[in-house]
C-alpha positions in Angstrom: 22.3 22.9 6.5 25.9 22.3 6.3 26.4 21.8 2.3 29.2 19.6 1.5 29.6 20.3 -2.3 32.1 17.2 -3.1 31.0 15.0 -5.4 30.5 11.7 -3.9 32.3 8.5 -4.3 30.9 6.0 -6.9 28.9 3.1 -5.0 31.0 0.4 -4.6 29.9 -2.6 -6.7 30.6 -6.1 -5.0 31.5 -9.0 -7.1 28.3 -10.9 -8.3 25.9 -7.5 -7.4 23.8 -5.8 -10.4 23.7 -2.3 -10.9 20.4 -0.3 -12.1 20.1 3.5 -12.6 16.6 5.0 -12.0 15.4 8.5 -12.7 12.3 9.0 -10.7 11.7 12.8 -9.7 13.9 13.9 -7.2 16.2 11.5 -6.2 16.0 12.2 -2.3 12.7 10.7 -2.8 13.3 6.9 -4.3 17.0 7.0 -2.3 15.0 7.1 0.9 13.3 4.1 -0.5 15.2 2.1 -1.9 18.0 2.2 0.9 15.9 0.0 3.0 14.8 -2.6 0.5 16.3 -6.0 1.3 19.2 -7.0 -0.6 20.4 -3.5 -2.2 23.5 -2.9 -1.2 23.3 0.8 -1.7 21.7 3.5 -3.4 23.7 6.8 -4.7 22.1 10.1 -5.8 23.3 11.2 -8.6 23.3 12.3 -12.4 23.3 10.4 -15.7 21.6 10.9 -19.1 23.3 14.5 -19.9 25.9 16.2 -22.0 28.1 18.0 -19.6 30.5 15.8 -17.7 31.2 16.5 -13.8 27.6 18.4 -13.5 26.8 19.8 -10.2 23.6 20.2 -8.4 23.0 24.1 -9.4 23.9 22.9 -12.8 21.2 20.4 -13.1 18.9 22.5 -12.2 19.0 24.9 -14.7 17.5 22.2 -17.0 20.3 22.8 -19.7 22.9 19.8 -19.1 20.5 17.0 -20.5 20.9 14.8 -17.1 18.3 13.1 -14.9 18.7 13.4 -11.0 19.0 9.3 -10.6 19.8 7.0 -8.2 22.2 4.2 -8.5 21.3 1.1 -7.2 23.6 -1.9 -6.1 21.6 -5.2 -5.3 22.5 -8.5 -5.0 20.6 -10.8 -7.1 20.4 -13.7 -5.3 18.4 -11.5 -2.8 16.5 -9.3 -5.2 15.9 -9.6 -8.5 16.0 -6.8 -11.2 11.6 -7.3 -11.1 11.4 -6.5 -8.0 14.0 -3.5 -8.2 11.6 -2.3 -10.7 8.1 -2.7 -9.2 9.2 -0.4 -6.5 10.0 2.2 -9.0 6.7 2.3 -10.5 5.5 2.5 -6.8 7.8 5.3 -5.9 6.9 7.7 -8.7 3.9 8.6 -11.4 5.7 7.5 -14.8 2.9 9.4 -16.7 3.7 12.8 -16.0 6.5 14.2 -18.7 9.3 15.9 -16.9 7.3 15.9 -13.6 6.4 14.7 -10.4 4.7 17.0 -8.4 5.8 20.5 -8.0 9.3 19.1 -9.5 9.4 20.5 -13.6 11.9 20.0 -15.7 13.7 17.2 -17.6 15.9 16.6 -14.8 13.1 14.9 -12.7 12.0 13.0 -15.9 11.0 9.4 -15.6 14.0 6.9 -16.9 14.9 3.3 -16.3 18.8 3.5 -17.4 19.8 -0.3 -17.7 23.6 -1.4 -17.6 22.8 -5.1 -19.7 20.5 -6.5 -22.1 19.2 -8.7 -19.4 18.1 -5.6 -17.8 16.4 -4.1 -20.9 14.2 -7.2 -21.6 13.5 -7.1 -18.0 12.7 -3.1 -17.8 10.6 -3.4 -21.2 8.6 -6.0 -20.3 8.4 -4.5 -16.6 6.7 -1.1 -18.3 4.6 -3.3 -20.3 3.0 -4.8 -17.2 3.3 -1.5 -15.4 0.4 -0.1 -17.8 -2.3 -1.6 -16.0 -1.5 0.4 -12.9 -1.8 3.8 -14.4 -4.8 5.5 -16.3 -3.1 7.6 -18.6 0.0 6.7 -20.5 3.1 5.6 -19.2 6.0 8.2 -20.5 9.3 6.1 -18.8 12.0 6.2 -21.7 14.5 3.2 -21.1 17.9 4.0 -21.7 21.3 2.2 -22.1 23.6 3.7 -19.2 25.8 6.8 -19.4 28.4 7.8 -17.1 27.1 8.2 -14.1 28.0 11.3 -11.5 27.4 10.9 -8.1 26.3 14.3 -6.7 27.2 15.8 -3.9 27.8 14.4 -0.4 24.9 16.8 1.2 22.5 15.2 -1.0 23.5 11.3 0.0 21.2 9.8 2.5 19.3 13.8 2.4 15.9 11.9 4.0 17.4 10.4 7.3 20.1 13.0 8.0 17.2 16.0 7.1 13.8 14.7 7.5 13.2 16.9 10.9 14.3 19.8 9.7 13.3 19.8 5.9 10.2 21.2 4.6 10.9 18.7 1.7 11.5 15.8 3.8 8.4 16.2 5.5 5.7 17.6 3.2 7.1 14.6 0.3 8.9 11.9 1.4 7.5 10.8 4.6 3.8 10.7 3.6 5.3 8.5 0.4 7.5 5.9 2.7 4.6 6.1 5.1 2.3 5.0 2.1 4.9 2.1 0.8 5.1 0.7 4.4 8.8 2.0 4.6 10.7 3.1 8.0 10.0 6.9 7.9 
């Protein structure tokens, strides 16, 4: 795999668009996602939630630099709402498992709706309210007021489509979970 260690650019946010930031497990996972819903404009791997600014990949994973692996999504509003956003993310991940989702430990792949308004809090609290029916156990989502966010690095935008031949990953995690949403795999 050609690694491209550059951080990537921060998403472009048009004028009117909303902005969400979503820690659900590994963010290759929910980018895959949430790249084909209509109306999001785009949706950036990345890092939010930590201490140590300009954190790379390696970094994360040591589990020491606070951060979630996230992804930033850009949607229009008048094509999605900030509901809707959300009910895919309870589809995309298991909310009750702390710091986990599947073989994935650590506080980086911690559940986390990071919310850039109060508009969006009200929405993502009440959103986890309803969400509780879904699940058997206790939901364990924190909901956070955004931090800086840090794209990560270009080999990790858009990992599923340019990797999903090739990677164990790709294959053995994300497609059976786009294939169980419905989503192009």
């Amino acid at each position: 795999m050609n690694k491209d260690n550059t951080p990537a650019e921060k998403p472009k946010v048009p004028e009117g668009a909303e902005v969400l930031t979503l820690g659900a497990g590994c963010f290759w996972c929910i980018e895959a996602a949430y790249r084909q819903l209509d109306g999001v404009y785009s949706a950036t791997s990345g890092y939010m939630g930590g201490t140590l600014a300009n954190p790379t990949y390696e970094q994360i994973c040591n589990g020491t630099t606070g951060h979630a692996e996230v992804v930033q999504v850009v949607y229009d509003p008048k094509k999605t709402s900030t509901e809707k956003v959300l009910s895919w993310f309870w589809e995309l991940h298991d909310p009750t498992t702390l710091n986990r989702q599947g073989a994935d430990v650590g506080t980086q792949y911690r559940s986390a709706i990071f919310y850039h308004n109060e508009g969006q809090k009200k929405v993502a609290e009440a959103s986890k309210t309803a969400a509780k029916e879904l699940f058997k156990s206790p939901i364990v989502t924190e909901i956070t007021e955004s931090a800086t966010f840090y794209p990560a690095e270009k080999y990790h935008q858009d990992f599923y489509q340019q990797n999903k031949s090739k990677n164990p990953y790709c294959r053995a995690v994300i497609t059976p979970k786009l294939k169980k949403l419905k989503l192009e795999e």
